[in-house]
N, C-alpha and C positions, 0 to 999 in steps of 0.2 A: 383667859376670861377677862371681860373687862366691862365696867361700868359704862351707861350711857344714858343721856339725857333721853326720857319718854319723849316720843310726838308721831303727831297722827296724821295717818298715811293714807290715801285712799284706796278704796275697798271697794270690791264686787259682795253686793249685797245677797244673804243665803238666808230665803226666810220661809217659816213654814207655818201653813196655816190645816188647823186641825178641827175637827167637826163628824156629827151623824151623817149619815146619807142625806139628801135632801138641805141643806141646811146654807145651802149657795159656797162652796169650796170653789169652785171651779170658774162661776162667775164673778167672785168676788177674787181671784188668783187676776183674771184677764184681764180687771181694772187697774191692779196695781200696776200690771204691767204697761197698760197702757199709758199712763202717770210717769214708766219712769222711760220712758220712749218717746210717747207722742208720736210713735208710728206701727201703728198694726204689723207693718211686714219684716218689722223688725224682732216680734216677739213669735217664740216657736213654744209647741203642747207637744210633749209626749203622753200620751191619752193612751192610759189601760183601762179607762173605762166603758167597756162598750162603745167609742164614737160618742159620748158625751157632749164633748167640744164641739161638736158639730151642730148642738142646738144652738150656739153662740156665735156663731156664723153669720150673722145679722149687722153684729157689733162692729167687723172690720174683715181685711183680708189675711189675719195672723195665720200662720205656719202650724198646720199639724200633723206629727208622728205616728201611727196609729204602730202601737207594742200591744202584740196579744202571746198567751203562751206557749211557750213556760216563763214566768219572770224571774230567768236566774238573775243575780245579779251582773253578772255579763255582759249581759242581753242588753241591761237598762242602760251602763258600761257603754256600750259601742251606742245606743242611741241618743243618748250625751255625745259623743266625741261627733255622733254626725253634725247634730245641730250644731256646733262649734266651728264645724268647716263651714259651714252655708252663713257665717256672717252677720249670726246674729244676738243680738245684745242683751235679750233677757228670755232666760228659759222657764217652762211650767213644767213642773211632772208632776202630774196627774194620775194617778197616786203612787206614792212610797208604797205604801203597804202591805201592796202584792206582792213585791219582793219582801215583804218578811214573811208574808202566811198564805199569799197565792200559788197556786198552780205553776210547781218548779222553784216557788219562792224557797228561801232558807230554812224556814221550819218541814217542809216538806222534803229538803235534800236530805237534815238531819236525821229526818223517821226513814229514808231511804236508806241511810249508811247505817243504820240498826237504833239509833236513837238514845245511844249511851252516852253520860255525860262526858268522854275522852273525845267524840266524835264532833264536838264543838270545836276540837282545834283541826278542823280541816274546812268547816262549817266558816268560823269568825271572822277566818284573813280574807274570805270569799265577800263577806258582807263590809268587813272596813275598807276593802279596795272599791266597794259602790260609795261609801259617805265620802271617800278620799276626791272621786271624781265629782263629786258634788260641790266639797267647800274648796276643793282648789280649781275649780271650772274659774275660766277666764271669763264666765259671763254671769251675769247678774240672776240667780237662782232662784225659782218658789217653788219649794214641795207644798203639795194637799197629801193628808192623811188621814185615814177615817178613824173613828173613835167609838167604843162599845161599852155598856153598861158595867161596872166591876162590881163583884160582890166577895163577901166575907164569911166566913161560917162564926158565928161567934154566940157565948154563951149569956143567957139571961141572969138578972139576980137570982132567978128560981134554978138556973143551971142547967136550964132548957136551952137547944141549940138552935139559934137561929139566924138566916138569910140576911145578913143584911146589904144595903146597897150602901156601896164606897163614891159614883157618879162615876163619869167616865176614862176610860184609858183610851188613849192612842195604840192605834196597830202597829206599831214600829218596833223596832229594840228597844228596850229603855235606856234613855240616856242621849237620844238623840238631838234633841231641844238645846241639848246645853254646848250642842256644835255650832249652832246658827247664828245669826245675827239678832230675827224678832223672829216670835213664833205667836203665832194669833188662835187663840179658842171661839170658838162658835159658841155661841149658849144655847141658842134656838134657834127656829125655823123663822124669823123674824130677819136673821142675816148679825144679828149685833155679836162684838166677838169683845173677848178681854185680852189681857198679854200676860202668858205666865213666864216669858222670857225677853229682854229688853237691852240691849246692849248701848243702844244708842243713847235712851232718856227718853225717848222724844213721847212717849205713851205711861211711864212709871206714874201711876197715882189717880190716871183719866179714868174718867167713868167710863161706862163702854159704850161704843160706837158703831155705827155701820162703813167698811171700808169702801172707797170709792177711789178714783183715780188723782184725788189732790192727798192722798194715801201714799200713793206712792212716789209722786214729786215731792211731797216731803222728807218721802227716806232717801230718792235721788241726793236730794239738797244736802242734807246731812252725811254720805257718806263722800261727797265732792267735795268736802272742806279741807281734805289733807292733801300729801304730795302726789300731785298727779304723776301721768307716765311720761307725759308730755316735758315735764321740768326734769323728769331723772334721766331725763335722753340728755338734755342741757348738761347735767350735772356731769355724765359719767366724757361725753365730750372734750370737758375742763378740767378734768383728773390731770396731777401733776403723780400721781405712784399706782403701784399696784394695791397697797394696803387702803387707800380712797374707794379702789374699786371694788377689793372686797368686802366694806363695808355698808357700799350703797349695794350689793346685791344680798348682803346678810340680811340686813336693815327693813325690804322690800322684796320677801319672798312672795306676796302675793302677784306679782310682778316677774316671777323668775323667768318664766318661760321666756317672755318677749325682751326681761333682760339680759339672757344669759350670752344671743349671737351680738351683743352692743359691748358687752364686757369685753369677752375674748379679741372682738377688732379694734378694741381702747388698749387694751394689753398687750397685744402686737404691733402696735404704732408706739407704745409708750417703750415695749424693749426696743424699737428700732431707733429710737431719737437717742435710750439712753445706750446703743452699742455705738453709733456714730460719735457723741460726745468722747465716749472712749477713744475713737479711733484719732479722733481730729486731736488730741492734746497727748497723742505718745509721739516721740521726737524721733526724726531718725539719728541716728547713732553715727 
């Protein structure tokens, strides 16, 4: 174990915006993304909504997936790892929330394996391996997810039982909001949304707003203020040990992937200088 000074590193941003039907999720996802691009062909949709995306088609020539069912988590799983190969810098999925209560989604695998509460643990590692591909994707993320009316059963002063409305919930697991980076609520069909989750700052306290694409070069900006990948290539280059370099890949796990083959060829050059040094300074006899 060991103590170390905090500092901040750059990040592939994971953000999700949450809303009714109707309520601009999808176009207001395609701004941000355009905000933090400034190139349509660089932003991909995986689209389980009916072809939705395609009314937006207007806006630029963005990349879209079309995922219909079953939406195991799998599925969604390898339609991530596609858009990943093709090169591109900011992903939409459109919606999360068929993988928790769509056709194949996880609440429906659950009532398929008998729907006992043990059958959760065959159910859970199924759905944490989707959120895993989500916050450690090498690219810049936005989930949409729909949101439903909640209600309570609850008793009057008279001790009459009644309905009441709670407002709404997200379709997801609970619990997912507090994986992400920002997570944006809709309020209404007007597009304005609030933040009940904020990791940056850059929204804590603002009245609410319509998101638009200086939206998202704002969160651009903000999360390009730490150690890029470009300086940890520098860094791990100039390593004089191994314990340098398991630090800088501790340090910048967001990173691992494209750190891990820079490490090993830094640590195979650095035993070979330190087994030469050996060799040059034993004497012969």
């Amino acid at each position: 174990m060991q103590l170390k000074k905090a500092k901040r590193q750059q990040v592939k941003l994971k953000i999700g915006l949450s809303g009714p039907s109707g309520y601009g999720k999808t176009y207001s996802a395609l701004l941000l993304a355009f905000g933090m691009t400034n190139d349509w062909n660089k932003i991909a949709i995986i689209d389980t909504e009916n072809n939705s995306a395609s009314l937006y088609s207007h806006l630029g020539e963005f990349n879209v997936l079309t995922l219909n069912e079953p939406f195991t988590p799998e599925r969604y799983i390898e339609a991530i790892k596609v858009c990943e190969n093709e090169g591109i810098e900011v992903l939409i999925i459109d919606s999360i929330s068929h993988e928790w209560n769509g056709k194949g989604g996880c609440l429906e695998i659950h009532e398929q394996l008998g729907g006992r509460f043990q059958d959760w643990n065959k159910v859970t590692p199924r759905h944490n391996s989707f959120l895993d591909a989500i916050i450690q994707s090498k690219l810049h993320v936005i989930t949409t997810s729909r949101r439903k009316v909640d209600y309570s059963l609850d008793q009057d002063s008279n001790g009459k039982t009644k309905v009441m409305k709670l407002g709404t919930k997200e379709i997801q697991r609970e619990g997912y909001e507090y994986e992400i980076t920002v997570n944006f609520e809709f309020l209404n069909d007007k597009h304005l949304v609030t933040v009940s989750k904020d990791r940056t700052g850059l929204f804590v306290g603002k009245p609410e707003f319509i998101i638009n694409a200086s939206t998202g070069k704002k969160l651009l900006d903000w999360c390009n203020q730490g150690t890029s990948f470009e300086e940890l290539k520098v860094m791990i280059e100039s390593t004089t040990s191994t314990d340098e370099l398991k630090n800088i890949y501790n340090e910048n796990t967001q990173f691992k992937t494209e750190l891990y083959p820079l490490i090993i060829k830094r640590n195979e050059e650095l035993n070979s200088i330190n087994s030469q040094v050996v060799n040059d300074n034993i004497v012969q006899p």
